[in-house]
N, C-alpha and C positions, 0 to 999 in steps of 0.2 A: 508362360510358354518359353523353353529354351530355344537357343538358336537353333538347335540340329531338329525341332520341331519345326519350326518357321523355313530353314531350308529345305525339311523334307513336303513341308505344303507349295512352296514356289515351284518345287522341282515336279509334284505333281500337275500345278497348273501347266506348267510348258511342258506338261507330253501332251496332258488334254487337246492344248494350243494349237500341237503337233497335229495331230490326228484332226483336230476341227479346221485347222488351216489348208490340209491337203485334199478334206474333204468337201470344203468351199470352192476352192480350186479349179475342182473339176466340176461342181455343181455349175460356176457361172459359166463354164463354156459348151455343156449340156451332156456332161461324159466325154466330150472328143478334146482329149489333151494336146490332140498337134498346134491348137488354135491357141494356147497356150504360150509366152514367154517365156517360161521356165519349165523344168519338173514338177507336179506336184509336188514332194518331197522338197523342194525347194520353198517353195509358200510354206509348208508346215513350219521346216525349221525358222522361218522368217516369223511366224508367231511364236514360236518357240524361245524365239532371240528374245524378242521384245516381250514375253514374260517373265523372264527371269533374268537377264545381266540384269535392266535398271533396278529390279526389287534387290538381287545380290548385293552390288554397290550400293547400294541405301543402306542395307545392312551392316556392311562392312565400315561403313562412312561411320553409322548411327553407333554400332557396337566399341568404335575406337574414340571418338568424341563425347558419349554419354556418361562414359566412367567419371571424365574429368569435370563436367561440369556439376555432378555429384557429389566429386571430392569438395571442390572450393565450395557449395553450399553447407556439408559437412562443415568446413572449416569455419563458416561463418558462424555455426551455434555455439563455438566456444568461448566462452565468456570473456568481455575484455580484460577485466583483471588477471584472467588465467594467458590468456594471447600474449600481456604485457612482461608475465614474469617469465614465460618460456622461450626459449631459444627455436630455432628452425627444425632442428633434431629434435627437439623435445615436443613439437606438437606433433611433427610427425609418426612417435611415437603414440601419443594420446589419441590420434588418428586410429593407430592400429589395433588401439585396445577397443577404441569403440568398434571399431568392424569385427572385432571377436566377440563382444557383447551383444552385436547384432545380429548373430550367427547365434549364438545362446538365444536369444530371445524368441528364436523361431524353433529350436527345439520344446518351450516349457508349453503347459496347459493354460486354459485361463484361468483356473486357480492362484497357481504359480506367477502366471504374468502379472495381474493384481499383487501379489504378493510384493515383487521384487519390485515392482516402481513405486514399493517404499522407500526405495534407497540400496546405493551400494552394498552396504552392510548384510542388510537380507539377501541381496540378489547373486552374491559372492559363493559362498555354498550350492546357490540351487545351481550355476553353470558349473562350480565342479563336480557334482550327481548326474550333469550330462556329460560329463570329460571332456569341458573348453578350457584351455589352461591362458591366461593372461600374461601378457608380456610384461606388466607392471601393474602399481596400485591403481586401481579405479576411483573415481569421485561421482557424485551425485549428478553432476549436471552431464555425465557422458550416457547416462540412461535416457535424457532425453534425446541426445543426439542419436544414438544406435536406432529408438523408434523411430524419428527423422531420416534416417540412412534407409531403413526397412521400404517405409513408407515410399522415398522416393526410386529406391528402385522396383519396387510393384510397379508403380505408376509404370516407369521406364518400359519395364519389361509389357506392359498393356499399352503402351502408345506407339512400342516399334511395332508389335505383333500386328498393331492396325494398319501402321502404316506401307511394313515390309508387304503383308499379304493384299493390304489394298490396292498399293503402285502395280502389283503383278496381277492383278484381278483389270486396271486398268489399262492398262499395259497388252492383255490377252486381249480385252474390247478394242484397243485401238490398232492392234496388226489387224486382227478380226476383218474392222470395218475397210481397211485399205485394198484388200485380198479384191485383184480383177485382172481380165487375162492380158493386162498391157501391163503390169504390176513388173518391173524385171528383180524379182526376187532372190534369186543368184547371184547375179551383182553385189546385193544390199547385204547376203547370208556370206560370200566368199569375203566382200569389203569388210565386214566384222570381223573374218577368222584371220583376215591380213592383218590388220588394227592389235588379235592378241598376240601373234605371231613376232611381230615388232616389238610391244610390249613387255614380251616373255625375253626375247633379245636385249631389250632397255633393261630389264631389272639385274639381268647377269651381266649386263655389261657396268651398270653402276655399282653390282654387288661389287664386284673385281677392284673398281675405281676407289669402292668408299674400304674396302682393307687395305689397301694399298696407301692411299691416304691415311688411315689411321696410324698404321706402321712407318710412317713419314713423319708424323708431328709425333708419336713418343721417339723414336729415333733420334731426330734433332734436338730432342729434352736429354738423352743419354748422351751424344756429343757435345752439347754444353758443357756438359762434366766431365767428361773423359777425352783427350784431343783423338780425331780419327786415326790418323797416322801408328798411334799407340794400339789403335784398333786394329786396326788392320794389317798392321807390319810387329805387332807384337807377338812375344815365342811361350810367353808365359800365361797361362791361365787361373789364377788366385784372385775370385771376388769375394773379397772377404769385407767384413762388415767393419765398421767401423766404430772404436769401443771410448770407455771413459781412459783407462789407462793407455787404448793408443789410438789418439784421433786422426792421423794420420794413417790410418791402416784402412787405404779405400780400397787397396786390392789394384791387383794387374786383370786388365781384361784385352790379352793375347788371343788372335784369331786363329791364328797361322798353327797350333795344334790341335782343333778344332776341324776346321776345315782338312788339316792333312788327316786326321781321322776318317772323316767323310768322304773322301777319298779315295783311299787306301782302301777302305774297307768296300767300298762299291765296284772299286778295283776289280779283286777280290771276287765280289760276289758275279762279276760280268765275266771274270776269267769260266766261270762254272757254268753258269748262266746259257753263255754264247752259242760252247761248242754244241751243248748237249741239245739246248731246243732247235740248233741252226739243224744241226742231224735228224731232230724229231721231226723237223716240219718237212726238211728233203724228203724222207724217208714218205712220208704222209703221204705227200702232193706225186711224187713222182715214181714210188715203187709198191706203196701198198694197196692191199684191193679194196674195194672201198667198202668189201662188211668188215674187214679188219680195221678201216678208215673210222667207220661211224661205231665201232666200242672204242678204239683206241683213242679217238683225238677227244670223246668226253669224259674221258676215265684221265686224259692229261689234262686235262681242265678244269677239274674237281681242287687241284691246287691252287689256282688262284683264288678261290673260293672259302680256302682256308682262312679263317682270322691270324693274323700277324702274330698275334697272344701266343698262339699253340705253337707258333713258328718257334717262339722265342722258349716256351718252358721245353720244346724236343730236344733246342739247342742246351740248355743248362743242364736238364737229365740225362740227355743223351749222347750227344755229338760233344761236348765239351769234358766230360769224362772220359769218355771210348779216344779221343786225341792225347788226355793226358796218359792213360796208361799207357795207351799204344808208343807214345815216345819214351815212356819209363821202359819198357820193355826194350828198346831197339836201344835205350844207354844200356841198359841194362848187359846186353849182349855185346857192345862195343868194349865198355869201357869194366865190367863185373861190377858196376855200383849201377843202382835203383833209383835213381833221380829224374824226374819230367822234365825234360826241355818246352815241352809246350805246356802254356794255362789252358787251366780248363775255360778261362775266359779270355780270348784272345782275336784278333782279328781274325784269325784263320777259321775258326769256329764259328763268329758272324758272317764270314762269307762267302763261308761254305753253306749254311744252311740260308741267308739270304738268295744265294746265286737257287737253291732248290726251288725256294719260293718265284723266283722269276722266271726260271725255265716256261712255263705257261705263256707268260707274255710275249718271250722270245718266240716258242713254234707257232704260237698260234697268229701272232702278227706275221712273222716272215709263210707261214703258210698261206696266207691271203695273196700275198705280193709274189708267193711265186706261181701258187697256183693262173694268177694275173696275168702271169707270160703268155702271149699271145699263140693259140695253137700251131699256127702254122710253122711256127720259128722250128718248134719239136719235129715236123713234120718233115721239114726242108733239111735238117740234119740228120736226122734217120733216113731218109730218102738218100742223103750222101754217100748213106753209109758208116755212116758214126754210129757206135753203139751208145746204148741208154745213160752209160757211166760217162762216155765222152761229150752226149748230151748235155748232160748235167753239168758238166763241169766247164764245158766252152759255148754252151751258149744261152741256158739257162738262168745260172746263178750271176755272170755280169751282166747279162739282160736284167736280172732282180735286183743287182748292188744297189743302184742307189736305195728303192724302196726299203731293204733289208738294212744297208744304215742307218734312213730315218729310222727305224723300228728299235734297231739295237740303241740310239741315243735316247728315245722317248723312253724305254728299258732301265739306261740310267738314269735318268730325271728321278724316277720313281725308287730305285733303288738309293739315291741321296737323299730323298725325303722320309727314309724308316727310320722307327724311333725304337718299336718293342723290342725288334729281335737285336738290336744293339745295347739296348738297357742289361740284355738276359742274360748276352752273351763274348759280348765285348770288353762289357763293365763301364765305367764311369771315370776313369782316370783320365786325365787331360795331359798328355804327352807326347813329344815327338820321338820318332821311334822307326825303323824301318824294319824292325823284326815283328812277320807276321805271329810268331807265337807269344807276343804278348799282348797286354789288353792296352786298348785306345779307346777312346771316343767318337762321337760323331756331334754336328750342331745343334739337329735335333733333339738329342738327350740333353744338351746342356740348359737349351728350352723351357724343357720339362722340370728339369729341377731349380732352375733360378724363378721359375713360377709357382711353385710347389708350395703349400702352406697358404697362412692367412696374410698374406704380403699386400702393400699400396706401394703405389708405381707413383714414387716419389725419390727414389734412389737408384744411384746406377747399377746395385747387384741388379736389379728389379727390372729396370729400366733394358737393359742388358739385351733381354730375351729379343724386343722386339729388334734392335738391329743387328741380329743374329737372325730372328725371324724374315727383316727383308734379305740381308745378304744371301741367304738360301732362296728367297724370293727368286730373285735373278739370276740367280746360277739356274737354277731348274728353269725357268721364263726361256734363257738364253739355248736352253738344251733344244726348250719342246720348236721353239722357235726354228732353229736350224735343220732340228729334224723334217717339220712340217715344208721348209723350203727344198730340203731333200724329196721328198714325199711328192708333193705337187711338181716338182722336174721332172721327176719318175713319170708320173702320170701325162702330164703331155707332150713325151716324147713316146708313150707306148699303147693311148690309147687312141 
């Protein structure tokens, strides 16, 4: 019996639970629910609770804890002589041929299965006629292990099946029997939903803690090797590997045109970004009618929605050639010679079509925050005698500054953390440079490719990434941070 069998039988117990809880409920107080503690509905979900979280958790305990005590049984059928010549890697290995052996062994017939626990040799052929392919040579004694591996997970799998579905079989008996009308089941059904509530906040807040931490201790493994200062105040960016004819060639790892990439180019894309969505959301909130409202503002929102991917190949086919010629053309005309002053891959090209890709975020966050403005404000200045444009402009939009701040820096956070449409259209050159028609970098992509390949994080190319990965940490941390202190000023000075 698979797990998604086993959770769909619990799941049926606690609606059953459901339904016989709410109908207990009312039976002991004789149909009149006022006499009652709770809702119905409340009793239910309270049998409900109690058939299924503790059979889940059994599950979950059973399903993460039974593999392992499997494997080490596993491990103990291998012979001492074969344990004593192998290495850690190499039984691990041996491990994993028997779990593919044991996987064959469930495909043959009983013909076949007699056959092969003659031995490796015969049983070799009959799993490639079922297309199990081995990760190395098999030996005679790993046939018995595989039936031993077999064996014990049947077992496994018929002792959870008992146990999951029987805790929840007991589990429905014992909300069952508790059910009476002094029972405060609300309490017991909201204190559970408080319990995952918390929970669900614990596991993202330790999600957060434990990458955070992780990117801290390789970090300090890449500063051991490289001093910070060189990191961080360095203009050069060459991680170059390190060779027989030049062991000294550990490479410069310069931040400072990295960063001024990421940057610049966010720059850039916020120049674009700003005006157009800060006009789309005015325009939205304050002059459009609202059947023009409800096509236009999800036909503007279909862009965020875009993958990054397509952001970046628009950029390389389309936006990035339509620049270059277009500047060939305008030398063209200046000077009578045909030469590009812009690349087709160049800051201006990522962020131009970045800033497209954020427009979304911009109107649709600043349209929230203005729409926000409290009616009366509109009301008491139109009443002055100010018209809708003068509205808009003295007492609207500095009534919405700050909110429309936080929005445009959360904006940027996000717009420093792109990776595609820089890879497509920027390029990959590590350089400082303050001409937007050439190509730069961002942190991100440098990321991407210092991790790229079959690599071990034993070296500082390698090593690189992650204190490149927090440095961006905290720049974006410090963005969302400020915006959000923005944001909550906004708010309880207007609400």
């Amino acid at each position: 019996m698979s797990a998604t069998t086993i959770i769909a039988i619990v799941l049926v117990i606690g609606a059953v639970g459901y339904l016989a809880g709410a109908a207990r409920a009312r039976m002991v107080v004789g149909g009149e629910t006022a006499k009652l503690h709770s809702r119905p509905g409340y009793y239910g979900s309270f049998i409900l609770i109690w058939a299924t979280l503790p059979a889940l958790l059994l599950l979950v305990a059973w399903s993460s804890f039974a593999p392992v005590l499997i494997d080490n049984q596993v491990r103990d059928t291998i012979p001492e002589s074969v344990r004593a010549e192998q290495s850690a890697t190499q039984q691990d290995l041996s491990i994993n041929i028997v779990e593919a052996i044991a996987e064959g062994l469930r495909l043959l017939d009983e013909r076949e299965l007699q056959q092969a626990t003659a031995g490796f040799v015969l049983l070799r052929p009959l799993l490639a006629d079922k297309g199990v392919a081995l990760a190395g040579n098999g030996e005679d004694w790993m046939i018995a292990s595989a039936q031993q591996l077999n064996a014990l997970r049947d077992t496994n799998i018929i002792w959870k099946s008992i146990a999951v579905i029987g805790l929840s079989i007991v589990g429905f008996t014992a909300g069952l029997l508790q059910i009476r009308a002094q029972l405060r089941a609300r309490n017991r059904v909201e204190g559970v939903i408080h319990a995952g509530l918390v929970l669900a906040s614990t596991v993202a807040i330790l999600t957060t803690v434990g990458i955070v931490l992780s990117m801290i201790s390789e970090t300090g493994r890449f500063f051991s090797s490289v001093p910070p200062q060189e990191f961080f105040f360095g203009t050069v960016w060459d991680p170059r590997f390190a060779n027989a004819e030049d062991p000294d060639a550990a490479g410069q790892f310069g931040l400072i045109p990295l960063l001024a990439g990421t940057l610049y180019i966010a720059f850039v894309a916020m120049l674009v970004a700003v005006p157009i969505g800060l006009f789309a959301a005015i325009y939205m909130a304050e002059y459009a009618s609202s059947r023009f409202r409800s096509i236009a503002k999800p036909l503007l929102e279909v862009l965020a929605g875009i993958p990054t991917i397509v952001y970046g190949f628009f950029a390389l086919v389309t936006v990035g050639p339509f620049l270059r010629d277009l500047s060939g053309q305008i030398a063209g005309i200046a000077t009578g010679e045909v030469s590009s002053f812009i690349s087709a891959t160049s800051v201006l090209t990522a962020g131009l079509v970045m800033g497209i890709m954020l427009v979304p975020f911009v109107s649709s966050l600043s349209d929230d925050i203005i729409s926000a403005v409290p009616r009366s404000m509109r009301d008491g200045s139109l009443g002055l005698g100010a018209t809708r444009s003068e509205t808009v402009k003295r007492v609207i939009l500095p009534a919405a500054l700050p909110g429309v701040v936080g929005a445009l820096l959360m904006t940027a956070s996000r717009a420093i953390g792109e990776t595609m449409i820089v890879v497509m259209a920027a390029g990959v050159a590590a350089r400082l440079s303050i001409n937007p028609f050439e190509p730069m970098t961002t942190v991100t992509v440098k990321i991407v490719s210092q991790l790229t390949g079959d690599l071990e994080f034993t070296s500082p190319q390698t090593l690189v990434a992650f204190a490149l990965g927090l440095t961006l940490f905290f720049i974006t941390l410090a963005l969302n941070v400020y915006a959000l202190y923005i944001v909550r000023k906004y708010r309880e000075q207007y609400e």
